[in-house]
N, C-alpha and C positions, 0 to 999 in steps of 0.2 A: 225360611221364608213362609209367610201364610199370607194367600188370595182369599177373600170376601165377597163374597156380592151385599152391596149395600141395601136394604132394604129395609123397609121402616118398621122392625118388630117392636115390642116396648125392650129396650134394654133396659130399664130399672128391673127386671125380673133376676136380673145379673150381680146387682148391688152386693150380694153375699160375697162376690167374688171380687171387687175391685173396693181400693184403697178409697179413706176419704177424699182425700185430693183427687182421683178420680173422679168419683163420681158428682163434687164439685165442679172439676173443671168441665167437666159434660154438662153437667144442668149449666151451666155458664156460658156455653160455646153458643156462636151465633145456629151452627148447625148440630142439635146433640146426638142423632143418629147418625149424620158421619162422622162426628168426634168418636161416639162411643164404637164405630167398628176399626178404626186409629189405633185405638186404646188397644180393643179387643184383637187386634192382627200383630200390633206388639208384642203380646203376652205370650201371643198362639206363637209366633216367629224362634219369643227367645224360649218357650220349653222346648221347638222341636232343637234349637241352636244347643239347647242342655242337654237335651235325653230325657225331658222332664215327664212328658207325658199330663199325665191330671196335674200335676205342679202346678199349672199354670192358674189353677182354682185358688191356692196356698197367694197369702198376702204378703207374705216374708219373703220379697226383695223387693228396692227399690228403682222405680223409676225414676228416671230423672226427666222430662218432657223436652225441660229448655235445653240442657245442653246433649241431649237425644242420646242418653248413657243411658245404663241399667248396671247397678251395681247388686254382687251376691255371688254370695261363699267367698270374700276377699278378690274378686276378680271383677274387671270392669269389661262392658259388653257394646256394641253400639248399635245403632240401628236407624232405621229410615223408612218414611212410608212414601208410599206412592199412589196419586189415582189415575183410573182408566176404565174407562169410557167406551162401550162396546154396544152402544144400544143400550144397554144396563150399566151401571154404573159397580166398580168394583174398587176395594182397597188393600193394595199391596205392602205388607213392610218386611224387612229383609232385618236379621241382626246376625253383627258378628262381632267374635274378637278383633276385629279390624276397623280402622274409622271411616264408616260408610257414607261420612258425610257428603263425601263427593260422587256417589255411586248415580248412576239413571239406569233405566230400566229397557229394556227393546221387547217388542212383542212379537216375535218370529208368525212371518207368515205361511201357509202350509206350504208354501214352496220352498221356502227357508227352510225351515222343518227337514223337509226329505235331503235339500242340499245339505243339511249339518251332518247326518244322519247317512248319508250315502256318503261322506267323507272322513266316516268313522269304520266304515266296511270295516272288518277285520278276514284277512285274506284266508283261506283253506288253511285248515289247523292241518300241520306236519306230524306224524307219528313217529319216536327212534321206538324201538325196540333192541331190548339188549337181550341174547340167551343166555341162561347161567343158572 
C-alpha cells in the first residue's frame, strides 16, 4: 500500500522513471497531477508488495492500467487506487497477488484506532522455566 498527498509539484521532473504510455497517458488525463500520483502510488504499492525498494525507478515491468494488472518476473500482481479527502486530498493504491478489484478502503477513526488496538492486548507473558 502507498498513501500520497496530492499536490501540484511538476511531475514531469519524474519522466526518467515512468514508461511511455505513462507519461502519455498523464499528459492526456483530464487531471495530469492526479493521474500522475495514481500512477506514482502504483509503482510505490507494488515495490513495497515486491521487496523492491528503488525498483520502483527500473522501467522493466509492466503495467497494465485497463485491466489494473502488473505483470513481472512471470507472476501477475493486482491493484487498486483510491481517493480521500481529508481537507487535503490524498491517493491510495494497494497491490497484491490477490484480485483487488473488489476491495474499498475504511479510514479508522482514532477511536477506532484504540478499539482495534485495545482488542489486540496480548495478556501478561507466562514464564516456564526448566532446571537442568
Amino acid at each position: 500500500m502507498d498513501v500520497e498527498l496530492v499536490k501540484g509539484k511538476d511531475w514531469r521532473i519524474f519522466h526518467r522513471y515512468l514508461t511511455d504510455d505513462e507519461m502519455s497517458m498523464i499528459e492526456n488525463s483530464d487531471g495530469p497531477v492526479d493521474c500522475f500520483f495514481e500512477v506514482w502510488t502504483i509503482r510505490e504499492a507494488f515495490a513495497k508488495e515486491e521487496g523492491l525498494g528503488l525498483k520502483i525507478l527500473d522501467r522493466d515491468f509492466l503495467v497494465n492500467y485497463d485491466r489494473l494488472e502488473i505483470d513481472y518476473d512471470g507472476r501477475r500482481l493486482y491493484f487498486k487506487s483510491f481517493d480521500y479527502d481529508a481537507g487535503d486530498k490524498y491517493k491510495i493504491s494497494v497491490c497484491s497477488e490477490y484480485d483487488v478489484s473488489k476491495a474499498s478502503i475504511h479510514i479508522l477513526s482514532p477511536e477506532e484506532w484504540d478499539k482495534l488496538w485495545s482488542g489486540l492486548a496480548i495478556s501478561d507473558k507466562q514464564e516456564t522455566y526448566v532446571d537442568g
